[in-house]
C-alpha positions in Angstrom: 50.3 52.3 131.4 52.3 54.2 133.8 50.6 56.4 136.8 51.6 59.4 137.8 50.4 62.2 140.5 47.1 63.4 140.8 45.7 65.7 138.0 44.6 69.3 138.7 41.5 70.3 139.6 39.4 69.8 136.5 36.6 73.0 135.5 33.4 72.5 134.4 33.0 74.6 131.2 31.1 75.3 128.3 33.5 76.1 125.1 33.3 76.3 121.4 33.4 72.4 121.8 31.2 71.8 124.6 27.6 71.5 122.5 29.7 68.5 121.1 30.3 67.0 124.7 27.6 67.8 126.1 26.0 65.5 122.9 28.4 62.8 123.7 28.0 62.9 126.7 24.6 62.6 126.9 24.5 59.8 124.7 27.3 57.7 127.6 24.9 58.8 130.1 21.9 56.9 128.4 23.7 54.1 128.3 25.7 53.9 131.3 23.4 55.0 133.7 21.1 51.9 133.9 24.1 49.9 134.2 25.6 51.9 137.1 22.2 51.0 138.8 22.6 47.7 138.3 26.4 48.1 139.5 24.6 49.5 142.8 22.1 46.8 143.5 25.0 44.2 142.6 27.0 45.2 145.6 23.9 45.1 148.1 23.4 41.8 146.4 20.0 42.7 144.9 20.9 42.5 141.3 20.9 39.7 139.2 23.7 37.8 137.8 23.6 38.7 134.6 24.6 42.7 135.0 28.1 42.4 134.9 28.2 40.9 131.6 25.6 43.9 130.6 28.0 46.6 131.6 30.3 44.8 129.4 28.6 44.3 126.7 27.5 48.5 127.4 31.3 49.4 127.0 31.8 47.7 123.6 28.7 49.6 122.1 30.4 52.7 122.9 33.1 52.4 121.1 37.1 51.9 120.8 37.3 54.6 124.3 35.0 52.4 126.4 36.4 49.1 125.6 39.8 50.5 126.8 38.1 52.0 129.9 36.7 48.2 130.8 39.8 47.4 130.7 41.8 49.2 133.0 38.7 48.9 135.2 39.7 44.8 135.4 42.9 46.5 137.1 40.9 48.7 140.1 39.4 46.1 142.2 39.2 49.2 144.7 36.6 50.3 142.3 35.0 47.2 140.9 33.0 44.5 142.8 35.3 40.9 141.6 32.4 39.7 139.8 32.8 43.3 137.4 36.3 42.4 137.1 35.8 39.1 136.1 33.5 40.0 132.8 36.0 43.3 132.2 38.9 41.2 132.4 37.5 38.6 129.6 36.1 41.6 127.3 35.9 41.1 124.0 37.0 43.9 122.1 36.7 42.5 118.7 35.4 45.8 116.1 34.8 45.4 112.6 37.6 44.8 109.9 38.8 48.0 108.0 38.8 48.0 104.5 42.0 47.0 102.6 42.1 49.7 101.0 41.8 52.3 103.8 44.9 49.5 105.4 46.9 50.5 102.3 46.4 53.7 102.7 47.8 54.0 106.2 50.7 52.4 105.8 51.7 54.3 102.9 51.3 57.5 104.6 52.7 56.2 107.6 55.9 54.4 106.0 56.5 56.5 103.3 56.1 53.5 100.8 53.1 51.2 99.2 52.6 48.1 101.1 53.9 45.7 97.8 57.6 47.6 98.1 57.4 47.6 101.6 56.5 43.9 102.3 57.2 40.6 100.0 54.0 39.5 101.1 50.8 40.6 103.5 47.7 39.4 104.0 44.9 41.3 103.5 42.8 39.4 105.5 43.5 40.5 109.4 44.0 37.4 111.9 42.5 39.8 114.4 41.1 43.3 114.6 40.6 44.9 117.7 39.1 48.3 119.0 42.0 50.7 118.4 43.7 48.2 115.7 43.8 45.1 113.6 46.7 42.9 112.9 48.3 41.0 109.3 50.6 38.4 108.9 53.0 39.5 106.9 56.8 38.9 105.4 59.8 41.3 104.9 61.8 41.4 101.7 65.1 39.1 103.2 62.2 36.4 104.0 61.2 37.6 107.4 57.8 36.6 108.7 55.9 39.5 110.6 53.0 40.8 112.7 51.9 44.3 111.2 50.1 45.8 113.6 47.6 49.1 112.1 45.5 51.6 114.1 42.0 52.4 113.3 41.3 55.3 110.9 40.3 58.6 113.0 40.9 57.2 116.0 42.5 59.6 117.8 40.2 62.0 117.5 37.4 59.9 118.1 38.9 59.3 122.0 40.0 62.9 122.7 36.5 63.6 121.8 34.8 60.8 124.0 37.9 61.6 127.2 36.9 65.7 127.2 33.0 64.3 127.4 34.2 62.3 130.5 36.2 65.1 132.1 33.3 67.8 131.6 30.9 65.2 133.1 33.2 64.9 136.1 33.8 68.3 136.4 30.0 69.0 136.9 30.0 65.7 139.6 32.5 67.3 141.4 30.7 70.6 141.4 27.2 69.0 142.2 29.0 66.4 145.2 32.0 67.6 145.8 32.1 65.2 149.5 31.2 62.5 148.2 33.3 62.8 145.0 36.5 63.8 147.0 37.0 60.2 148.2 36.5 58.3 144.9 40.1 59.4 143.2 38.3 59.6 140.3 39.9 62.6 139.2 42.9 61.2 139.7 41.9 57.6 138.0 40.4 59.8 134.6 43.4 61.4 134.0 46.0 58.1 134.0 43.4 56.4 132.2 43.8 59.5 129.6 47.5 59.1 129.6 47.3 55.4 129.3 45.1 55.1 126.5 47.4 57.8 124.4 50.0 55.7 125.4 48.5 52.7 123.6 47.7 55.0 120.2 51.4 55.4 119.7 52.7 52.2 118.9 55.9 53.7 118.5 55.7 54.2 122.3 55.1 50.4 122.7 57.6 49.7 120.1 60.1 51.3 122.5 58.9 49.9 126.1 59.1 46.2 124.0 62.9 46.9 123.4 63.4 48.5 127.4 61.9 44.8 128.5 64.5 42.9 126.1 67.4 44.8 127.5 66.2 44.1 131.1 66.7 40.6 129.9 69.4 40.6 127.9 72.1 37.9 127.8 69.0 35.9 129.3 67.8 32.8 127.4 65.1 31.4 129.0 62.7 34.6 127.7 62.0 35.7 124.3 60.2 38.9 123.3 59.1 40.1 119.5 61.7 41.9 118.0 60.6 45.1 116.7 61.3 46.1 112.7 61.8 49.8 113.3 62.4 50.2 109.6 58.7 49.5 109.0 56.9 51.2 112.1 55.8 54.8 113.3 52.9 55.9 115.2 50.3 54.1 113.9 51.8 51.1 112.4 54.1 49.1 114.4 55.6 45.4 112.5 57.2 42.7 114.9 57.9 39.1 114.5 55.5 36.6 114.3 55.6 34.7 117.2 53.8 30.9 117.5 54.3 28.6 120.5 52.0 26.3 122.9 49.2 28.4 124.5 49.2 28.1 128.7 46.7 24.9 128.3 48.1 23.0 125.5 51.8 23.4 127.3 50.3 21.8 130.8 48.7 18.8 128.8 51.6 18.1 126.6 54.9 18.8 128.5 56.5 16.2 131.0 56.1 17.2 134.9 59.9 17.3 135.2 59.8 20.2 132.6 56.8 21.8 133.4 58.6 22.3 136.9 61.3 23.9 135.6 58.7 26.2 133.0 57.4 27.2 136.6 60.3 28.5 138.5 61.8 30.5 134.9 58.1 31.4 135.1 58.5 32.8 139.1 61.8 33.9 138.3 61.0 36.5 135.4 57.8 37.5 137.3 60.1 38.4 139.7 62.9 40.3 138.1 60.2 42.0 136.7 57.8 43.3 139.7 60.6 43.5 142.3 64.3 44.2 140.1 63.7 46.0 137.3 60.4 47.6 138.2 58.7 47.9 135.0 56.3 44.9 134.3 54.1 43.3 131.9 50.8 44.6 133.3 48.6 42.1 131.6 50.2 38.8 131.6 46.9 36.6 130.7 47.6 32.9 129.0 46.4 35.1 125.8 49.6 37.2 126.2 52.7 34.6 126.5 53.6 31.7 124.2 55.1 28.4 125.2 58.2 26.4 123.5 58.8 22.8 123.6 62.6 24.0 124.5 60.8 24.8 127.8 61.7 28.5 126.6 58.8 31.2 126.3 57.7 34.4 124.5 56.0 37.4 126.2 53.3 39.7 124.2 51.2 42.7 123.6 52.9 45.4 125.9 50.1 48.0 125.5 49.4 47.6 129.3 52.4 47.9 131.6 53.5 49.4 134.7 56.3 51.1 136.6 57.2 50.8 140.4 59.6 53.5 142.3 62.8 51.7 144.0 61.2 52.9 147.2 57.9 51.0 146.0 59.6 48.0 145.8 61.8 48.0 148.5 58.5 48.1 150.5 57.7 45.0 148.8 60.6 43.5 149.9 60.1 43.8 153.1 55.8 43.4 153.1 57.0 40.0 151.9 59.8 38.8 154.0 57.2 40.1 157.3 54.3 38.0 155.7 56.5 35.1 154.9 57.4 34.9 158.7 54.3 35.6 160.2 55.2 39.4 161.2 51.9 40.7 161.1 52.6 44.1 162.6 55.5 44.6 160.8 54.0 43.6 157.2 51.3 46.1 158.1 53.9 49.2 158.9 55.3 48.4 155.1 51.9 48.1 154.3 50.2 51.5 155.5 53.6 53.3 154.8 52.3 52.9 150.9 49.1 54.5 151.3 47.4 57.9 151.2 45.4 58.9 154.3 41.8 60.1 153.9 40.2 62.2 156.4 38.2 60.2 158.9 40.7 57.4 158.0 40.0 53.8 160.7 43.9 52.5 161.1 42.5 50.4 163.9 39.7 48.7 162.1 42.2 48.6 158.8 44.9 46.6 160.9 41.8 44.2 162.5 41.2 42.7 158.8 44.5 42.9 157.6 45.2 40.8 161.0 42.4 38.8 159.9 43.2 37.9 156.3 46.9 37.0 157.2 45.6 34.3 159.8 43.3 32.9 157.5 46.7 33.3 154.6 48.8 31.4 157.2 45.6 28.4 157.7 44.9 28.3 154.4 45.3 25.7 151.7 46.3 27.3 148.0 43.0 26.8 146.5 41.5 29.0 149.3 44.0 31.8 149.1 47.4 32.5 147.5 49.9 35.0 148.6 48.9 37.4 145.7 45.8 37.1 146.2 45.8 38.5 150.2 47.7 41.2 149.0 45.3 42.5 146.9 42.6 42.1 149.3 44.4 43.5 152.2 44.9 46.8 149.3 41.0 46.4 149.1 40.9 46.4 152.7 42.7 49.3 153.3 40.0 51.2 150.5 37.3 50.4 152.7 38.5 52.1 155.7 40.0 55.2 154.2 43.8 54.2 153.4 43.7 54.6 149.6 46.9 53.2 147.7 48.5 54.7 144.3 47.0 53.3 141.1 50.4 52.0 139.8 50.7 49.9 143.2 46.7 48.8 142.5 48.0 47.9 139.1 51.2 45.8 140.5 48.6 43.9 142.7 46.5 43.1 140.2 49.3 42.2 137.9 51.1 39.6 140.2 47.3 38.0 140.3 46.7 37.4 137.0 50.6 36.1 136.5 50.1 34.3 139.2 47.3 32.0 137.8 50.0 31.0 134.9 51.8 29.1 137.6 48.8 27.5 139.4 47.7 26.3 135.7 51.0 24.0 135.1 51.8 23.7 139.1 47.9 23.2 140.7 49.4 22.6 143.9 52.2 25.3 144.2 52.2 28.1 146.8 53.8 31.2 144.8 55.8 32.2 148.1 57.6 29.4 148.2 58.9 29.6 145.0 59.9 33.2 145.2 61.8 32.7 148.3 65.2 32.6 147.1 64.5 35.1 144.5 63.5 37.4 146.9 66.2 36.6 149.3 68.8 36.8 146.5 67.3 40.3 145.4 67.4 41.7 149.0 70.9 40.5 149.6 72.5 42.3 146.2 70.4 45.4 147.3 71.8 45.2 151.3 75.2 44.3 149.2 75.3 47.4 146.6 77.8 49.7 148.0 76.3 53.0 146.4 73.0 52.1 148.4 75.5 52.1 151.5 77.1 55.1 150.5 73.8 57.3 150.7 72.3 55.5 154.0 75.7 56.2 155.7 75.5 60.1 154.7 72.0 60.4 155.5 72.6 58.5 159.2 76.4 59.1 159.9 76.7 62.8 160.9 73.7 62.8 164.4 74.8 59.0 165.0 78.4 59.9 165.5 77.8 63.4 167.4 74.7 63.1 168.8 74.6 59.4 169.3 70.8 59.7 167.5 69.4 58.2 164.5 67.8 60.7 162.1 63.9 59.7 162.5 62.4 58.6 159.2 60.2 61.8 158.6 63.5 64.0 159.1 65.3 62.6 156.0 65.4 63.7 152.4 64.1 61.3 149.9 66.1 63.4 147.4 68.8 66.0 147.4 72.1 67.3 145.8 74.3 63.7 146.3 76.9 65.7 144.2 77.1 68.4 147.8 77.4 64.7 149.5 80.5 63.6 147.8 82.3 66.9 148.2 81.4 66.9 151.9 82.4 63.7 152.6 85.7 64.2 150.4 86.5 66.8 152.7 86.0 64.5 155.3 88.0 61.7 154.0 90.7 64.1 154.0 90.8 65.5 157.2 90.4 62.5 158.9 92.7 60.1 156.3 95.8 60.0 158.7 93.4 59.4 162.0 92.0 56.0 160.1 94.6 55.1 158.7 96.3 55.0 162.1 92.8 53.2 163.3 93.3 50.7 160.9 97.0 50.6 161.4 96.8 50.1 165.5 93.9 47.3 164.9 91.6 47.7 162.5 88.6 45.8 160.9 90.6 43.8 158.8 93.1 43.3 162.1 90.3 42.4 164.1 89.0 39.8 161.4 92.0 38.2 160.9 94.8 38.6 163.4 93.0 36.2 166.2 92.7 33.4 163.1 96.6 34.5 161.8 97.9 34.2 165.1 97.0 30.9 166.2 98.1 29.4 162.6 101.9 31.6 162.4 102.7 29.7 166.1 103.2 26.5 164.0 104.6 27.7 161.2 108.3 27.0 160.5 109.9 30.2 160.6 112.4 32.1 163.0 110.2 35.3 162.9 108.3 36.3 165.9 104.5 36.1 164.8 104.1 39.7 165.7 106.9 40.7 163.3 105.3 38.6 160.7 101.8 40.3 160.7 103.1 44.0 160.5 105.3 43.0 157.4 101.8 41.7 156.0 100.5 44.8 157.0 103.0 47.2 155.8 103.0 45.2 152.5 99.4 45.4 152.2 99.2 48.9 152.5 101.8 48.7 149.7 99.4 46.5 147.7 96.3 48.4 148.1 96.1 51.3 146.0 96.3 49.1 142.7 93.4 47.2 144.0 90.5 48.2 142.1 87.4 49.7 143.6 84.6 47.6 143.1 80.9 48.3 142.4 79.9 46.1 145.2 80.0 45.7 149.0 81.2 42.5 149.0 83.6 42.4 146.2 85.4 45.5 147.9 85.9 43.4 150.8 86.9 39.8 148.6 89.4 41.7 146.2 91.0 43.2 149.0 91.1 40.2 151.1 92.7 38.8 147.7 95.6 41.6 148.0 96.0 40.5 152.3 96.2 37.2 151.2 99.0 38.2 148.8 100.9 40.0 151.0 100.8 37.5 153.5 101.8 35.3 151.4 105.2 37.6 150.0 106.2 37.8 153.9 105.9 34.4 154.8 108.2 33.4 151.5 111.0 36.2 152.1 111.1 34.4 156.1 112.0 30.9 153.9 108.6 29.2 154.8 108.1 26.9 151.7 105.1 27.3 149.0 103.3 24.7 150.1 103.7 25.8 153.8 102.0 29.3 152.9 99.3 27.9 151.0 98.3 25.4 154.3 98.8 28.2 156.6 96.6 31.1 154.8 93.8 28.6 153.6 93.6 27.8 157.5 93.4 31.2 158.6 91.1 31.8 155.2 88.8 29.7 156.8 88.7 30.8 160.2 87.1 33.9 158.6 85.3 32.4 155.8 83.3 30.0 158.5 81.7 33.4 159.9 80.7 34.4 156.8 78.8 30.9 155.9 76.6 31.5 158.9 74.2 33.9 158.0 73.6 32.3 154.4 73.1 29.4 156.5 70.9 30.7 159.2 68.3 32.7 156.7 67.9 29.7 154.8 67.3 27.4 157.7 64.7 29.8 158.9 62.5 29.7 155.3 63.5 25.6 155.1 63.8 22.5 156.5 64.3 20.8 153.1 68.1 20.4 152.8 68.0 21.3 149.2 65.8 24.5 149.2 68.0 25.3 152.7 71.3 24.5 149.6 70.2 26.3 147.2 68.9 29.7 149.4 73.1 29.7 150.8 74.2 29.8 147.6 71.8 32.1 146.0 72.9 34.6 148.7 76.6 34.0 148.4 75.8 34.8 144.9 74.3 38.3 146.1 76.5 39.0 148.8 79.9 39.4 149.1 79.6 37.7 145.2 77.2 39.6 143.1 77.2 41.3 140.4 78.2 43.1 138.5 81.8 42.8 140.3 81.2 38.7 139.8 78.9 37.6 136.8 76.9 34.3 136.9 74.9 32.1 134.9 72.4 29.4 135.9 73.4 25.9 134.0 71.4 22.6 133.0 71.7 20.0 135.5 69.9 16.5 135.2 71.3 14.9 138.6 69.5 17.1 141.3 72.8 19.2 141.4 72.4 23.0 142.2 74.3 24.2 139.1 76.0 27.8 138.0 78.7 28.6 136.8 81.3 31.6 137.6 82.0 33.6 134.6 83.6 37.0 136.0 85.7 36.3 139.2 87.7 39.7 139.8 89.6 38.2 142.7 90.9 35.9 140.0 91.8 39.3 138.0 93.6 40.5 140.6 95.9 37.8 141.8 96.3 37.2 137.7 97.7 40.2 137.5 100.2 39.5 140.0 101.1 36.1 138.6 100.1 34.9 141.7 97.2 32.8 140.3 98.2 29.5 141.9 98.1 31.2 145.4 94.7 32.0 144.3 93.9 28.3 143.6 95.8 26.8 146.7 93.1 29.0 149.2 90.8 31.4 148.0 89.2 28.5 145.9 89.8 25.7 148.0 87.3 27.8 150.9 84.3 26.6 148.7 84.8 23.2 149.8 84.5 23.4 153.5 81.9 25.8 153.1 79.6 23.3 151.1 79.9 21.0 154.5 79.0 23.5 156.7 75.9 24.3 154.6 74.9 20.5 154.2 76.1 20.0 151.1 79.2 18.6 148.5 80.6 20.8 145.9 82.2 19.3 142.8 84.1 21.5 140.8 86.5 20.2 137.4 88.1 24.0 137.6 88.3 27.3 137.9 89.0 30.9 136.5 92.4 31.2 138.3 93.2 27.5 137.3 92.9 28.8 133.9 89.2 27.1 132.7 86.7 29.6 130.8 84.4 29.4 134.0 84.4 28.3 137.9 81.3 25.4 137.4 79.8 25.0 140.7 77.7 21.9 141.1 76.6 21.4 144.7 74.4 18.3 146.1 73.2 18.0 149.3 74.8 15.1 151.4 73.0 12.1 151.7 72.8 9.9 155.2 73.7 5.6 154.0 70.0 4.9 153.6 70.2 7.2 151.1 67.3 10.0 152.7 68.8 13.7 152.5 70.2 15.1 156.0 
């Protein structure tokens, strides 16, 4: 289910097919209408407790269109009062089974073939039928065993018929109240739930957004999803592999507490990746929808429901989160509001006084009271009530990280969801402050008024989109008119001079060599302007600046051999002034995590989950979490291109002697030990990090 801009203004008119609207749309009315009563009284808290599961119960005698409206009506909250969404989430949509023979009919004319050359086996007997479909076990020819999943005869017709009753009754609603209509979204709310429900009737469709999720997680382990037999789908028939495994309950009684941890943060960790990296996310990740493995591995199902953020969206996220997690309550309201449509008559004042009010109670509360996504979806809710409406696919991320959510509190009672996602969310941040094309487009939207006018370019003045092509060119011309003038700048003392020549210089003094230390460092220079060109442009931020470090360190190391300082002399003098630089860069790792952590082990493990962001993320470096069963923080390195490049200068023991040896005094700095059996450049398959934080004699962590 993906949402998309508001629909146009819908007509109220009579047609060849309106007697057969009107008819059906009479006969909703009937039904609905006492229940929408009820829904009245509820929220002034004079109904009884029974009406929600009546308006249920209403839905599923309507038919296949209804059941599917309940549903995406569990996702509103901004519509429904929670006690609604609680009997719509739990729906039943069970309909009656359809004949085998109308079964084998389908999938003939579907697939082109009878089901007994199609299938070595299938079971006419469905192990579930639903509203728009029912399901069979089945098995391929080569022995595969399979779901087949087979839409409902008619169906299609049967909702276009029941969705243009809707839109003519809204129409005349819209005509008869327009006011009071115009602040519902309704209009807007029909018309994704039209989209999303044709969505669900072509199971090719689903087929397809199963196979964008396994590529999101590809080379990943830790996450299965049903593969899907193209061979023996279409539009109405769609055949994946059966899937069994532990159900949510069954995996918290039966698996060790040491391994239900670890289910939880692969758990946080592919929530993550999915509402914040990618973001397209599994919109309905119930216990009904996910298997469990007793290789602490899982399986995610039924993608009928999902959902797509913009990278704006969740950028905003980003930074709603890192405000919240440090008590920033202004500033987690600008990211906020910045989200939302404003309605006429709109109260920001009284909107900021609750969301003020349900962060302090967040911040004093304990995690059965309130969990992180749970304010978040209120403070949405709040921002409804006083006229600050947010887009449905944001409603529908909200009400997504809720219902994920619960899967952790189920096998982890006592955990508090921000916690765990810290150093995802730092590590996701970091590779996007990190990614070099990002830079690129904030320094052509903010370079040219900074550097004449001495002004930044005020939020509402700058271009969410425009011709980036026009960009490049300009700022080719640029880079050519001004090459020789920064060149010179970098020439005359630089960035990298800056950086490195107060370290270099206070290292060369002891050096043995006859050469004045100033004669030294412009023979590095000149030979690392020599070296430079064949240093390949990297992806990232920070593997531009390691890889070209890599070729300084080179041509320091060329000038101090042709002077006759020894080998081993080079290596202890460039690891010493490697250092002096390296230290700066531990510190901010070091200072973020220390401000999320006092634990020396989280504080660990945030460092290194930045390092591995910035300057060392991907895709320049490539890394992969590994097994550990000593407390270590474990990866290993499996793409190092500052390895590559000093490789392809058969220089790969100067990389060894300092690049690599850095990792060691930065471990110390950050609280820790690092034990490593090799690396890249030594010539193993992968650098194998294992940190542990340092331990005082009585054996409690520092």
């Amino acid at each position: 289910m993906v949402a998309k801009a508001s629909a146009p203004p819908i007509q109220p008119q009579v047609s060849s097919g309106g007697a057969r609207h009107l008819v059906r749309l009479l006969s909703v009315v009937r039904v609905l209408l006492p229940q929408y009563r009820a829904l009245r009284r509820f929220t002034t808290g004079a109904a009884d407790s029974s009406a929600p599961a009546r308006f249920a119960a209403s839905l599923v005698s309507l038919g296949p269109t209804f059941v599917k409206l309940g549903q995406m009506l569990s996702t509103r909250p901004d519509v429904m009062p929670q006690a609604y969404i609680d009997a719509l989430a739990s729906l039943q949509e069970h309909g009656p089974e359809v004949p085998p023979e109308v079964i084998d009919a389908t999938i003939k004319r579907e697939l082109g073939k009878p089901i007994d050359e199609l299938f070595a086996a299938f079971e006419q007997k469905p192990v579930a039928a639903a509203s728009l479909a029912q399901v069979h076990r089945a098995t391929l020819p080569d022995g595969t065993v399979v779901a087949v999943k087979v839409q409902r005869p008619d169906l299609a017709r049967l909702v276009r018929r029941d969705l243009d009753a809707l839109e003519a009754g809204l129409a005349w609603l819209y005509r008869l109240i327009p006011r009071r209509m115009q602040r519902t979204n309704l209009r807007a709310f029909l018309a994704e739930f039209r989209r999303y429900t044709f969505q669900e009737l072509d199971f090719k469709q689903e087929g397809g957004i199963v196979e964008r999720f396994r590529a999101n997680f590809e080379g990943r382990n830790d996450v299965k999803f049903p593969t899907v037999h193209w061979s023996h789908s279409s539009q109405r028939v769609l055949t994946m592999s059966w899937v069994e495994g532990l159900r949510l309950r069954e995996a918290a009684e039966l698996l060790e507490a040491e391994a239900k941890q670890r289910l939880v943060t692969r758990l946080v960790d592919v929530m993550l990746k999915m509402f914040v990296s990618d973001g397209l996310f599994h919109a309905d990740l119930h216990p009904g929808n996910i298997f469990f493995h007793r290789d602490g591995t899982f399986t995610l199902l039924d993608f009928g429901m999902y959902g797509e953020l913009t990278p704006k969206q969740r950028d905003r996220f980003i930074l709603y989160w890192f405000a919240v997690v440090q008590r920033q309550t202004r500033r987690a309201f600008h990211h906020f509001k910045a989200q939302t449509q404003i309605l006429p008559g709109a109260d920001e004042e009284a909107f900021f006084a609750r969301f003020a009010v349900l962060a302090d109670t967040f911040y004093a509360s304990r995690l059965s009271e309130m969990s992180f996504t749970k304010v978040y979806l209120d403070m949405m809710l709040a921002g409804y009530e006083h006229g600050f409406v947010f887009p449905s696919e944001l409603m529908l991320h909200a009400k997504a990280l809720t219902t994920a959510e619960t899967l952790i509190f189920v096998l982890a009672p006592d955990a508090r969801f921000e916690q765990l996602s810290r150093p995802f969310i730092a590590r996701e941040y970091a590779a996007r402050v990190g990614s070099l094309d990002l830079l690129k487009r904030r320094v052509s939207q903010l370079a040219p008024e900074l550097f004449l006018l001495g002004e930044m370019l005020p939020p509402e003045s700058r271009d969410e989109t425009w011709d980036w092509d026009a960009t490049v060119d300009v700022f080719g011309e640029l880079r050519d008119r001004l090459g020789s003038t920064v060149r010179g700048a970098l020439e005359g003392g630089g960035f990298w001079q800056a950086l490195v020549e107060p370290h270099a210089e206070l290292v060369l003094k002891t050096t043995p060599s006859d050469v004045l230390v100033s004669d030294l460092l412009k023979q590095t220079w000149d030979r690392y302007y020599e070296l430079e060109p064949g240093v390949v442009l990297q992806p990232t931020l920070g593997a531009v600046f390691s890889t070209h470090a890599a070729a300084l360190i080179l041509a320091m190391h060329e000038t101090l051999l042709r002077h006759g300082v020894s080998a081993a002399d080079s290596y202890r003098a460039i690891y010493d002034i490697g250092w002096g630089v390296y230290r700066q860069m531990a510190e901010p790792p070091l200072l973020i995590a220390s401000a999320f952590t006092r634990d020396p082990r989280k504080r660990l493990k945030l460092a290194t989950d930045l390092f591995r962001s910035f300057p060392f993320g991907s895709p320049s470096y490539k890394w992969r979490d590994a097994p550990s069963s000593d407390g270590a923080i474990a990866f290993d390195c499996l793409k190092c291109p500052v390895a590559e490049f000093f490789a392809s200068h058969d220089a790969s023991e100067l990389c060894v002697q300092t690049f690599c040896r850095l990792d060691f005094p930065l471990a110390e700095t950050w609280g820790g030990q690092l034990e490593r059996s090799g690396t890249i450049a030594s010539g193993a398959e992968v650098c194998d990090f294992r940190w542990y934080p340092i331990q005082s004699v009585d054996g409690a962590l520092k």
